[in-house]
BATI-242563 format. One record per residue (C-alpha): residue number from 0; residue in one letter; x, y, z. Coordinates in Angstrom, 3 decimals, m for minus. Layout:
N
- i | aa | px | py | pz
- NUM | A | X | Y | Z;
...
***
This chain:
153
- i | aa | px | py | pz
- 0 | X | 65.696 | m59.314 | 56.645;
- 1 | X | 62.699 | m57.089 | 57.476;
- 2 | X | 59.867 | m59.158 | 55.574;
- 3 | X | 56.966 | m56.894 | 57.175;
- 4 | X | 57.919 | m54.191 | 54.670;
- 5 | X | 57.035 | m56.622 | 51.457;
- 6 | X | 54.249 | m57.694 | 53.294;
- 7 | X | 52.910 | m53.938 | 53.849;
- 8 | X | 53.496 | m53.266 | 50.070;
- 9 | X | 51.805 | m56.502 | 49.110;
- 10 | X | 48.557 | m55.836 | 50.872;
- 11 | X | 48.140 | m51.881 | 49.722;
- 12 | X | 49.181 | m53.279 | 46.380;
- 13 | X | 46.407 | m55.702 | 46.570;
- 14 | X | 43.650 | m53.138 | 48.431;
- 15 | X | 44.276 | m50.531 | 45.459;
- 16 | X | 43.449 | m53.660 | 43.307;
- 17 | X | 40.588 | m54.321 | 44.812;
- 18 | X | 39.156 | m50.690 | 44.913;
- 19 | X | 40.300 | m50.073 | 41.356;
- 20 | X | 43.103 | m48.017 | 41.986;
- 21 | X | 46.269 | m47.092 | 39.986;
- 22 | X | 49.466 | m46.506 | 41.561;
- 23 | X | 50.555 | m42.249 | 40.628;
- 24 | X | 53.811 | m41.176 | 40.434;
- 25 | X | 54.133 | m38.509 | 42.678;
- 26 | X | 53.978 | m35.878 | 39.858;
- 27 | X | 50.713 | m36.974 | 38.523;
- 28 | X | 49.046 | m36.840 | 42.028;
- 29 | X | 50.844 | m33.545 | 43.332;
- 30 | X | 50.498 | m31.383 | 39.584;
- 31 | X | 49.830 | m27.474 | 41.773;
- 32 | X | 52.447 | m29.337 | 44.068;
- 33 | X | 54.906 | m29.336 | 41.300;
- 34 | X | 54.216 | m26.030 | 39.387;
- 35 | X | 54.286 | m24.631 | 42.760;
- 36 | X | 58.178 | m25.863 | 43.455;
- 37 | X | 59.290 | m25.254 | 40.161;
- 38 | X | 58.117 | m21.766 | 40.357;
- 39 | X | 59.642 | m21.304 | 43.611;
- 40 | X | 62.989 | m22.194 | 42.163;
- 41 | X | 62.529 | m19.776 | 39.973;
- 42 | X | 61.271 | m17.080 | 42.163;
- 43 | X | 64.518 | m17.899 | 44.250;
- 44 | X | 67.067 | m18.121 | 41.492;
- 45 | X | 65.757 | m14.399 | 40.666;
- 46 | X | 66.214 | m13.779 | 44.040;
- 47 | X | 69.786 | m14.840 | 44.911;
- 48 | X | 70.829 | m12.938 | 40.800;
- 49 | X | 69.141 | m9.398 | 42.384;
- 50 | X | 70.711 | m9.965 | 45.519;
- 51 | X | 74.125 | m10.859 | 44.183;
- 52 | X | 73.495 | m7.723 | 41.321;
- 53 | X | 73.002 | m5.288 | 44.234;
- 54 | X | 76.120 | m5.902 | 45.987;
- 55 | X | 74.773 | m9.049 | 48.577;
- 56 | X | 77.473 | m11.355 | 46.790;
- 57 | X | 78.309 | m14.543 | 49.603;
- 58 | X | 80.155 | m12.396 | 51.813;
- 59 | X | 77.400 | m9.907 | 51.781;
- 60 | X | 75.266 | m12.330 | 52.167;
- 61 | X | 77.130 | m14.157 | 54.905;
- 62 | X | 77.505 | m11.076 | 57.522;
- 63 | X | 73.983 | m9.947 | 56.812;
- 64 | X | 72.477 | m11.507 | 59.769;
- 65 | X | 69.235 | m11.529 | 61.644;
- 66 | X | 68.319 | m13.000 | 65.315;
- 67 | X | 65.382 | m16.068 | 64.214;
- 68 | X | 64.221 | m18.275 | 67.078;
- 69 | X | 66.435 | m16.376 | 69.212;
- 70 | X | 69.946 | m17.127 | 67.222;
- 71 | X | 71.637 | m15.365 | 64.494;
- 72 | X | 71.195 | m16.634 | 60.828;
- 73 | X | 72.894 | m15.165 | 57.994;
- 74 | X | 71.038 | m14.218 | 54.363;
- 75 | X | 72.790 | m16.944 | 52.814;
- 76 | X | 71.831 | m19.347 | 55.593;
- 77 | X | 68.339 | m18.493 | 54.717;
- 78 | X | 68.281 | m18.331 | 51.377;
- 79 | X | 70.072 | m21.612 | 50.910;
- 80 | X | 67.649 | m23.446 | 53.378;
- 81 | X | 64.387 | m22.093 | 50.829;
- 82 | X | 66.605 | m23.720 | 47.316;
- 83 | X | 67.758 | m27.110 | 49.917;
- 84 | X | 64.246 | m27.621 | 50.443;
- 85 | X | 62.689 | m26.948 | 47.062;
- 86 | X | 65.198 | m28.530 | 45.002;
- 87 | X | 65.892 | m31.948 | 47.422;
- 88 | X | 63.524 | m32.174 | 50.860;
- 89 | X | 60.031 | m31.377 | 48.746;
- 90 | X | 60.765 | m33.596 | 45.454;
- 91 | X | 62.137 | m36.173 | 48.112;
- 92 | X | 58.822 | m36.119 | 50.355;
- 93 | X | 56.963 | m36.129 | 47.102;
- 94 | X | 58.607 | m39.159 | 45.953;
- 95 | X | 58.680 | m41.226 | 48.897;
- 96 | X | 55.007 | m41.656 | 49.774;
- 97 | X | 55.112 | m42.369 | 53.306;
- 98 | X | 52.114 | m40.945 | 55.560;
- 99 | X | 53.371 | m37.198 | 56.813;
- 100 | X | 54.908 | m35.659 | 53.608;
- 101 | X | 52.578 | m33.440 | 53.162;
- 102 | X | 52.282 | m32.028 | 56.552;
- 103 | X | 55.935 | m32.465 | 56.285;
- 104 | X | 56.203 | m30.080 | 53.635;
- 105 | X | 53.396 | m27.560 | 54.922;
- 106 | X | 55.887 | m26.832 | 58.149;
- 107 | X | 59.169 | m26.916 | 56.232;
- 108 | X | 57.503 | m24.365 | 54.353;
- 109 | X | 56.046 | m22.528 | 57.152;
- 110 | X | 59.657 | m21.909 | 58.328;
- 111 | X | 61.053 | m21.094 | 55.043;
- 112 | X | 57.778 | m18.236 | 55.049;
- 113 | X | 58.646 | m17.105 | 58.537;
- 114 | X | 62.643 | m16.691 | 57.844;
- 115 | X | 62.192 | m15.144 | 54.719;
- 116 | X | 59.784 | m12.681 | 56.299;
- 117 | X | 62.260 | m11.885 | 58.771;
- 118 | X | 64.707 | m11.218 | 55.588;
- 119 | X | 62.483 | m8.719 | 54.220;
- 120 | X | 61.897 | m6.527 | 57.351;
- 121 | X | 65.782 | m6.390 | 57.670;
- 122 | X | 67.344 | m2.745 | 57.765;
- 123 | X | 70.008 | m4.191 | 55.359;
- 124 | X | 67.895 | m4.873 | 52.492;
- 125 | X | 65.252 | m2.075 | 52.921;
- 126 | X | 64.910 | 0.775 | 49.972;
- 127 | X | 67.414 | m1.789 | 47.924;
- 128 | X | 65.868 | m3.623 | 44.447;
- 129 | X | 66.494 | m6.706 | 46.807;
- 130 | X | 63.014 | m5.479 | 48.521;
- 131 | X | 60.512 | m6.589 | 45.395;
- 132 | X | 62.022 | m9.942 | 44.701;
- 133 | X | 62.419 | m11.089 | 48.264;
- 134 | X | 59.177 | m9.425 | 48.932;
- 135 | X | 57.548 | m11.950 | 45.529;
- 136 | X | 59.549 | m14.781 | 47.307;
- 137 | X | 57.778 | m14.411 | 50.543;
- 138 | X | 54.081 | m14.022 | 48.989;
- 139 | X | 55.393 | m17.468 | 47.230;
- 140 | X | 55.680 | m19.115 | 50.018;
- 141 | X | 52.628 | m18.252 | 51.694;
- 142 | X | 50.715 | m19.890 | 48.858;
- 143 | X | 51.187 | m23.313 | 49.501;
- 144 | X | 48.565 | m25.119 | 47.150;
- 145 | X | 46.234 | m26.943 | 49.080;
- 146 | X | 46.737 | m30.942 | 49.106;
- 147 | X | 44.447 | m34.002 | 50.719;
- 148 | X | 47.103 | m35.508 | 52.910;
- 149 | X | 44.041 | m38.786 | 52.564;
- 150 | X | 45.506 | m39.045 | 48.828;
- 151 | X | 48.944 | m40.025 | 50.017;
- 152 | X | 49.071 | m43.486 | 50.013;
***
């Protein structure tokens, strides 16, 4: 039994005490954090609807591919990796509280920015409606609200 992990928990417990602090739930400390992932979700669900609307159904979606990091990587691959990450990897960060999940979530995002920008200059999708809403996606993405990575305890 690893007793260094109580012990850890007892003494930040016991510091925040001391200092006057109150434990947060994530959601209370992280509020833009939030708004910012449930709009994403959003943003994304409208995305994958147009796309699927405009004839990128899975298979579409699937054989539309693009060379990222120097390998090929399908729409859907992309697209699913942006909803993976804001509906489980960022609420999970969030949640857990360890020292990194901010940063964490600043270069998960950074990827998601980078593939989706790749997405958008791809011949396939160009002069399609897919163009606006992958286009409001990406712009998304690239505002990240800003967070202390100090206030995660």
């Amino acid at each position: 039994m690893d007793v260094s992990r109580y012990v850890r928990a007892f003494f930040k417990a016991l510091s925040m005490t001391l200092q006057g602090k109150a434990f947060q739930p994530a959601d209370l400390a992280y509020p833009e954090l939030h708004a910012w992932i449930a709009e994403g979700r959003e943003l994304l669900a409208r995305t994958i609807a147009v796309a699927e609307k405009n004839g990128f159904d899975d298979s579409a979606q699937e054989t539309t591919t693009m060379t990222i990091d120097h390998r090929p990587m399908s729409m859907r691959t992309v697209l699913r990796a942006v909803q993976h990450n804001l509906e489980t990897e960022y609420p999970m960060l969030l949640a857990s509280r360890i020292d990194g999940s901010l940063l964490t979530i600043q270069s998960i995002n950074m990827n998601d920015y980078f593939r989706v920008g790749r997405l958008l200059e791809h011949d396939a999708i160009a002069e399609t409606p897919l163009v606006p809403a992958v286009r409001h996606l990406h712009k998304h993405l690239s505002n990240l609200p800003a967070t202390k990575s100090a206030d995660m305890p």
